[in-house]
C-alpha positions as CSV (number, residue, x, y, z in Angstrom):
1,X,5.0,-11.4,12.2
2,X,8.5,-11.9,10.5
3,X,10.0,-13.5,7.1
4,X,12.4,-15.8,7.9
5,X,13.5,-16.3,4.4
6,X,13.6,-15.5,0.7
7,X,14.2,-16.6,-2.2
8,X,14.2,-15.0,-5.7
9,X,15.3,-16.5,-9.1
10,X,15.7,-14.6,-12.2
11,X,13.6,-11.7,-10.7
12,X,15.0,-8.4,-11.5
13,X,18.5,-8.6,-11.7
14,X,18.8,-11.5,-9.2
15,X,19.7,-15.0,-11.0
16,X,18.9,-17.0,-7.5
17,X,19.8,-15.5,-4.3
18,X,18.6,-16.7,-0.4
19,X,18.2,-14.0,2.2
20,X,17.7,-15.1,5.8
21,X,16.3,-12.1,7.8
22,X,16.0,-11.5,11.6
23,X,13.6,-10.9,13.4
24,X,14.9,-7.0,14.4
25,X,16.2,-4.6,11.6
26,X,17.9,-5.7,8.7
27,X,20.0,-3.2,6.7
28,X,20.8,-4.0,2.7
29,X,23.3,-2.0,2.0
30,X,25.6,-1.6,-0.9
31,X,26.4,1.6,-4.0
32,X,22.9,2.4,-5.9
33,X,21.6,0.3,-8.4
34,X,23.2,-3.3,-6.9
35,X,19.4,-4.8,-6.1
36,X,18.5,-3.3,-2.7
37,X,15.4,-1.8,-3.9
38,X,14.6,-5.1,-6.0
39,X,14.5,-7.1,-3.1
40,X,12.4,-4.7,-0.6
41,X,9.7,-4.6,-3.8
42,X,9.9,-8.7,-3.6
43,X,9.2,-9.0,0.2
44,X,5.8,-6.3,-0.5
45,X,4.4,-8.3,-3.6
46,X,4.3,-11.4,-1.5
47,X,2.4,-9.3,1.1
48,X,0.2,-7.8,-1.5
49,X,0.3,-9.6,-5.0
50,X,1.4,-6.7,-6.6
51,X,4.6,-4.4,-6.9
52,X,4.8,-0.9,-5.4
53,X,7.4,0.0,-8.6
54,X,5.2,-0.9,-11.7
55,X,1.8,-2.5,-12.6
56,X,3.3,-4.7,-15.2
57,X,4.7,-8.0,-13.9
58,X,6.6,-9.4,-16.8
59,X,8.8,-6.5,-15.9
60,X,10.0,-7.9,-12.8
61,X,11.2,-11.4,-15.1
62,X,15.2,-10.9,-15.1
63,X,16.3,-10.5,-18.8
64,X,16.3,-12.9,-21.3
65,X,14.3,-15.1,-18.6
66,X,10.5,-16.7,-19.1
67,X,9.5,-16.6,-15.7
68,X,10.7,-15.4,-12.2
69,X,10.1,-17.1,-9.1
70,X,10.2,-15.6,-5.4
71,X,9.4,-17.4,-2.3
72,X,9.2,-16.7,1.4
73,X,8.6,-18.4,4.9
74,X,7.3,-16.4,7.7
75,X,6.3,-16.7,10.8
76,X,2.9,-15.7,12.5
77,X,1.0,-15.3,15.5
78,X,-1.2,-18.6,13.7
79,X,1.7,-20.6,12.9
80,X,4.7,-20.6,10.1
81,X,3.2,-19.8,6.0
82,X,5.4,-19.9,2.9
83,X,4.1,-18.6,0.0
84,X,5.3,-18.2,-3.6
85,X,4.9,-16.2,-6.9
86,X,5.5,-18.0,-10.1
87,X,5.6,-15.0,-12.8
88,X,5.2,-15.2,-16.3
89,X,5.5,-12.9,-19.8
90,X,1.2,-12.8,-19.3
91,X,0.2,-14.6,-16.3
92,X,1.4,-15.9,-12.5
93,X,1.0,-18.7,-9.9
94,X,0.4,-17.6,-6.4
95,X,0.9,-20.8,-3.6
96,X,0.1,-20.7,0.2
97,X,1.5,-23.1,2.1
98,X,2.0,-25.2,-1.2
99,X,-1.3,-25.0,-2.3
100,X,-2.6,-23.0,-5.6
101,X,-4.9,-19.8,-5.0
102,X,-7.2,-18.3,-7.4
103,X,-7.9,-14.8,-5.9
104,X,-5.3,-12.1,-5.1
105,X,-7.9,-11.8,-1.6
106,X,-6.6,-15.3,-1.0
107,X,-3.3,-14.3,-0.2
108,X,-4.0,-10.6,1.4
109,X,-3.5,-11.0,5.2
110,X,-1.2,-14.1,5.2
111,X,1.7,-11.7,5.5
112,X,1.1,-7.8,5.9
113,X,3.6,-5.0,4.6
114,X,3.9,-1.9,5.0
115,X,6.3,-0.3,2.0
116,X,7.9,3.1,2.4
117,X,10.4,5.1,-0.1
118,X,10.8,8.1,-1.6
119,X,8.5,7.8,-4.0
120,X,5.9,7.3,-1.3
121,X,5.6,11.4,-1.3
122,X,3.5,11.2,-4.4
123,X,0.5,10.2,-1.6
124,X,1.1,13.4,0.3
125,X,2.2,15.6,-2.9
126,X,0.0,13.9,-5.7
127,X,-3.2,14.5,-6.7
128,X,-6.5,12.4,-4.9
129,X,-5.4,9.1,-6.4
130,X,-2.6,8.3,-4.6
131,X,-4.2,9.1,-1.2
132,X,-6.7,6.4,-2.4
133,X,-4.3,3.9,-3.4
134,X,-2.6,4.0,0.3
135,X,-5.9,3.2,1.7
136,X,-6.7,0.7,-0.7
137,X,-3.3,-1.0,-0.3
138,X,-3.6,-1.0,4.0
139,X,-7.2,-1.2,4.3
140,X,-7.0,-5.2,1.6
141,X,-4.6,-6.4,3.7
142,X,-6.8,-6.0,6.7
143,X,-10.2,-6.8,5.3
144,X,-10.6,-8.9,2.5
145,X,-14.5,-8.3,2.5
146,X,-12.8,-4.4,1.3
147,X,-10.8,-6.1,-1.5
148,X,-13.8,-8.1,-2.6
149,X,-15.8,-5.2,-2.6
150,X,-13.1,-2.7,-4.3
151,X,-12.9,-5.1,-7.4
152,X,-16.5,-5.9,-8.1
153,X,-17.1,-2.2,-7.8
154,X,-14.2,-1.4,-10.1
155,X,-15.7,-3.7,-12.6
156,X,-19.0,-2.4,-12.0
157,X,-18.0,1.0,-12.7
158,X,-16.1,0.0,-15.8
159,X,-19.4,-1.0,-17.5
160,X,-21.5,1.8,-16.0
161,X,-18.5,4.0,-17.9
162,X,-18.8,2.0,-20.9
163,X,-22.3,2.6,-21.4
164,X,-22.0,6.3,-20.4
165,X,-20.8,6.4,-23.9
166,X,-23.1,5.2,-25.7
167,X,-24.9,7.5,-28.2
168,X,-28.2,5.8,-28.0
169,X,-29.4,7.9,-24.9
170,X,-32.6,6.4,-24.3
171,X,-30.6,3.0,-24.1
172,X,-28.3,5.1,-21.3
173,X,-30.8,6.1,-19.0
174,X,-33.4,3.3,-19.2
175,X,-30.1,0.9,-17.8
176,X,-28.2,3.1,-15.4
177,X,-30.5,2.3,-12.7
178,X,-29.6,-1.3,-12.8
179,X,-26.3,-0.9,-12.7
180,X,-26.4,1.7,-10.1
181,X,-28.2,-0.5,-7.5
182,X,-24.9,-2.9,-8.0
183,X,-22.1,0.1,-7.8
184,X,-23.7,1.3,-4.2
185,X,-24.2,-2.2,-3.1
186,X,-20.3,-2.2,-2.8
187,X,-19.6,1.4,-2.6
188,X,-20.9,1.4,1.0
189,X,-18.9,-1.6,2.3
190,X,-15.7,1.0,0.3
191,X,-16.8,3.9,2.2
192,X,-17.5,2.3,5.7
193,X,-14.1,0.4,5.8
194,X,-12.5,3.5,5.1
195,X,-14.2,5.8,8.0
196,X,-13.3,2.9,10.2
197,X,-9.5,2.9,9.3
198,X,-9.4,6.4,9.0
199,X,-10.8,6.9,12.6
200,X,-8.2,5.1,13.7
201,X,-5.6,6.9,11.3
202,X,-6.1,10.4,12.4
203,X,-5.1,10.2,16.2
204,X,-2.3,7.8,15.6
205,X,-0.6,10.0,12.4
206,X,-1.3,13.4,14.6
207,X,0.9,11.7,17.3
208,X,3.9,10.1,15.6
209,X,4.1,13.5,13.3
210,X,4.2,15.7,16.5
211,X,7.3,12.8,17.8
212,X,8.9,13.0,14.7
213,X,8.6,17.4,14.1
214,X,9.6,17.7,18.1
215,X,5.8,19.3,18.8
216,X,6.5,21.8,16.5
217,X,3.4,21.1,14.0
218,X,0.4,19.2,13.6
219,X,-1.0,17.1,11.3
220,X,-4.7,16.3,10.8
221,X,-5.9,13.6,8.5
222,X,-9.7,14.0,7.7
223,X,-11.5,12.3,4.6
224,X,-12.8,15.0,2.2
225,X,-16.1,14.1,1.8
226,X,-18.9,12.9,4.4
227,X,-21.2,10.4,4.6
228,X,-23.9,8.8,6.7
229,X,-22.9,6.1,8.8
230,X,-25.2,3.3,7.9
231,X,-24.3,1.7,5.5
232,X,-27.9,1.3,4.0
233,X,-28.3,5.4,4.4
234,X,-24.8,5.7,2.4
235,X,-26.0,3.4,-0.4
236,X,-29.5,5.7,-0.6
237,X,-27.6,9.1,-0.3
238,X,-25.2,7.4,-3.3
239,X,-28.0,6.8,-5.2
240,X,-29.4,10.0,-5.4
241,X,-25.7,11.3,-6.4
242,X,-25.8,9.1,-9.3
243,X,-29.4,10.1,-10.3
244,X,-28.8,13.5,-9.7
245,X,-26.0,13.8,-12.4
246,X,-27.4,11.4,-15.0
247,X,-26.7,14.4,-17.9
248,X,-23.5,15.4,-16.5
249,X,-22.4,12.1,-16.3
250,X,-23.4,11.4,-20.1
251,X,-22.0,14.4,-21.1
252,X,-18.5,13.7,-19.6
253,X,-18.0,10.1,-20.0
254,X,-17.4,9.0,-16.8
255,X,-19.1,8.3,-13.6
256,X,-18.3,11.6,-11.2
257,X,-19.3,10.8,-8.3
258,X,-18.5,7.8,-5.7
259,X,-15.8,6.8,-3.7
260,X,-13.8,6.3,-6.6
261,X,-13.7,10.0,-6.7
262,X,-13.1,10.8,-2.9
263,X,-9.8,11.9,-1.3
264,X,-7.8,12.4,1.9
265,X,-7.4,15.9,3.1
266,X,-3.9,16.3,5.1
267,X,-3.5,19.6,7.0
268,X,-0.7,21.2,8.9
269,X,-1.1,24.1,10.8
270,X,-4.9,24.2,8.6
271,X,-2.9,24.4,5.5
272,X,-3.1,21.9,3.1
273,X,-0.1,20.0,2.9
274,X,-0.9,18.9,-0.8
275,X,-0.8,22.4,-2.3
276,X,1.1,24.1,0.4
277,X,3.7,22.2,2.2
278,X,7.4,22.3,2.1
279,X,9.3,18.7,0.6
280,X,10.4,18.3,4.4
281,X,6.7,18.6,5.5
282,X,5.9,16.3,2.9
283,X,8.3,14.0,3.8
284,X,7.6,14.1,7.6
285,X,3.9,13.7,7.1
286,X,4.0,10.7,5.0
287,X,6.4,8.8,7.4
288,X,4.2,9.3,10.3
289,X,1.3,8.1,7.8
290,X,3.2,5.0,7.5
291,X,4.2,4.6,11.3
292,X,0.1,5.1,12.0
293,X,-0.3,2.1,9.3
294,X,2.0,-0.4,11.3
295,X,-0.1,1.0,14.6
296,X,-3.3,0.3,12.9
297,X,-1.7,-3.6,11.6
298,X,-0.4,-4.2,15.4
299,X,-3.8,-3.3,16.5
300,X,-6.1,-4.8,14.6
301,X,-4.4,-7.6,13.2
302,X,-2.7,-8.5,16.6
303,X,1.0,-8.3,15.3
304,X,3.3,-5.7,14.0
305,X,3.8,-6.5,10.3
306,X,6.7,-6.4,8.0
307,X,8.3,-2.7,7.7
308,X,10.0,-2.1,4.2
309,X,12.2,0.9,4.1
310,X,13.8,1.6,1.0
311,X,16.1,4.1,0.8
312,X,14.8,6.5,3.5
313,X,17.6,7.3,5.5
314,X,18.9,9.3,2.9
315,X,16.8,11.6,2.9
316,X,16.3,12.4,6.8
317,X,18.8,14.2,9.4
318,X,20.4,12.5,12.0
319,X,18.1,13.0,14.5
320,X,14.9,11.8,12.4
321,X,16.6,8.9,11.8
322,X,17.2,7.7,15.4
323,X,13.4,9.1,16.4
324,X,12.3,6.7,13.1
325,X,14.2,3.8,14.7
326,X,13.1,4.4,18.2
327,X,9.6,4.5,16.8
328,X,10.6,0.1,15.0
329,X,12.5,-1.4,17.6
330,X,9.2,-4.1,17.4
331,X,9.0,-4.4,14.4
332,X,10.2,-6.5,11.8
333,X,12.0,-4.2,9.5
334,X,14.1,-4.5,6.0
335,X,15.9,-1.4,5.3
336,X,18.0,-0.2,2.1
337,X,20.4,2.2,2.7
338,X,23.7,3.1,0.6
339,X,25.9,2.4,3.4
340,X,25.6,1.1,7.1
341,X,26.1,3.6,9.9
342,X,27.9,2.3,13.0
343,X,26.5,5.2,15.2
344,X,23.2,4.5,14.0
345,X,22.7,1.3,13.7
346,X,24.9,-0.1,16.2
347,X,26.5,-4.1,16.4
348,X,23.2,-6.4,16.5
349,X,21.7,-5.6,13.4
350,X,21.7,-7.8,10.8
351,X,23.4,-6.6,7.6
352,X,23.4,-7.9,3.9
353,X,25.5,-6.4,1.4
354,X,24.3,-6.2,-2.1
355,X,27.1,-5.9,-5.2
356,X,25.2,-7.0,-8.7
357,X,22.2,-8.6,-7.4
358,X,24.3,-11.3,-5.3
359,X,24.7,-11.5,-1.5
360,X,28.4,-10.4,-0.7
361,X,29.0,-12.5,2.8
């Protein structure tokens, strides 16, 4: 799997730009703040229908602009796709293969991404969220049966909330049933996927994270909580959870309880990384997270998918950064970087300067 093109008009600080990317590494380079970043976050929303920088997407309109457009061709194992974002002040226009689509699900899998920066620490660092939203992220693009089930669940939980708070009690408990039936129809198809990408998580990060620390520590991945492994079994174990803490529930607020609430435990030498880990550890076991994710895509969905590095390089030593490229040399990747590095990157990579959110050729 690899983009062959883009295009992005008045998106960020881009007026209209064309990048052609090859099928190797590609290194955007130029000083901070030029429109490396902004580009990398335009290749993932076409993967995913949303940006890895903010939730809001009249922010990614360029200033004094009504809408931003971005566009891409790519190149599969089932043939070529293009697809395109039309975004507005308060609403967007997805297009695959020229055609209009509804449903974010509609577009997961078309092209698949995996986005890594910085900022990507919060998964290892922050609290149970974030270790969520990586699975969430990985697991849609693979499965949109997950994605289907992760929003009607959301909603379903957003009512079951809603009514939580209602201060006629006998109202509360007489309809929580119903709604509970719904929230573990979905909740299992959640919790299954997740065991399933997660068994194949585990071995794969455990490996790259020993390649990348030389042997010298080891990772294990593990999910939190445990469940059956039938998916009708999970939905009657769920059930009883939510029967069980009817009162505490009501007394809260919120629903405690579900896979909304689970987590990802990451160890390293049995301590947990989360509470105890140095920013280096951090840092090494998120990128061997990541690596494990483009396993998993080259695995299950037959093809390596797009790699988005931004800014990553900076913060490894020499030698991590020639056991991180070792590790892509099949892969599709877009790197940002504030400078290109002949004894790195060597002659037959294919490099794009950025000055001002125009490509400098």
């Amino acid at each position: 799997m690899r983009i062959k093109n883009l295009v992005l008009k008045n998106f960020r600080n881009y007026e209209s730009e064309e990048f052609t990317f090859a099928d190797g590494l590609n290194v955007l380079y130029g000083k901070n703040a030029q429109g490396k970043t902004n580009c990398a976050e335009a290749v993932f929303y076409l993967c995913t229908g949303a940006s890895p920088r903010t939730g809001r997407d009249r922010q990614l309109i360029r200033t004094g602009q009504g809408c931003a457009n971005i566009a891409a061709s790519a190149q599969t194992r089932f043939g070529s796709v293009t697809i395109e974002a039309d975004i507005y002040e308060n609403k967007r226009e997805l297009r695959v293969n020229g055609s209009r689509i509804a449903k974010n699900a509609d577009l997961l899998g078309n092209i698949n991404g995996v986005f890594f920066s910085p900022g990507e620490l919060r998964m290892v660092q922050d609290g149970p969220e974030e270790r969520r939203r990586f699975l969430n992220v990985s697991i849609s693009q693979l499965s949109r049966s997950y994605y289907t089930a992760l929003v009607r669940y959301n909603k379903i939980l957003e009512q079951r909330n809603a009514l939580l708070k209602n201060r006629d009690l006998s109202l509360v408990f007489e309809t929580l049933p119903v709604w509970d039936v719904q929230l573990c129809r979905y909740a299992s198809e959640i919790i299954c996927r997740r065991a399933e990408f997660i068994q194949m998580l585990a071995p794969l990060a455990a490996e790259k994270h020993a390649f990348l620390s030389d042997g010298a520590e080891e990772l294990r991945v593990t999910s939190e909580k445990k469940y059956p492994q039938d998916k009708e079994e999970i939905a009657k174990t769920l059930l009883q959870e939510f029967s069980d803490n009817y009162e505490r529930d009501v007394r809260l607020g919120f629903t405690g309880t579900g896979p909304h609430r689970d987590d990802l435990k990451l160890t390293i030498g049995g301590s947990e990384v989360r509470v105890y880990g140095s920013q280096g550890q951090a840092r090494t076991a998120a990128l061997a997270l990541k690596l494990a994710e483009v396993d998993i895509f080259r695995s299950v969905a037959g093809e390596p998918p797009v790699l988005i590095l931004d800014d990553v390089m900076s913060e490894l030593d020499l030698s991590r950064r020639r056991k991180l490229l070792s590790q892509i040399e099949d892969v599709q990747t877009i790197l940002t970087c504030t400078h290109t590095e002949k004894v790195l990157f060597g002659k037959t990579v294919n490099k794009i300067r950025i000055v001002a959110g125009k490509i400098k050729r």
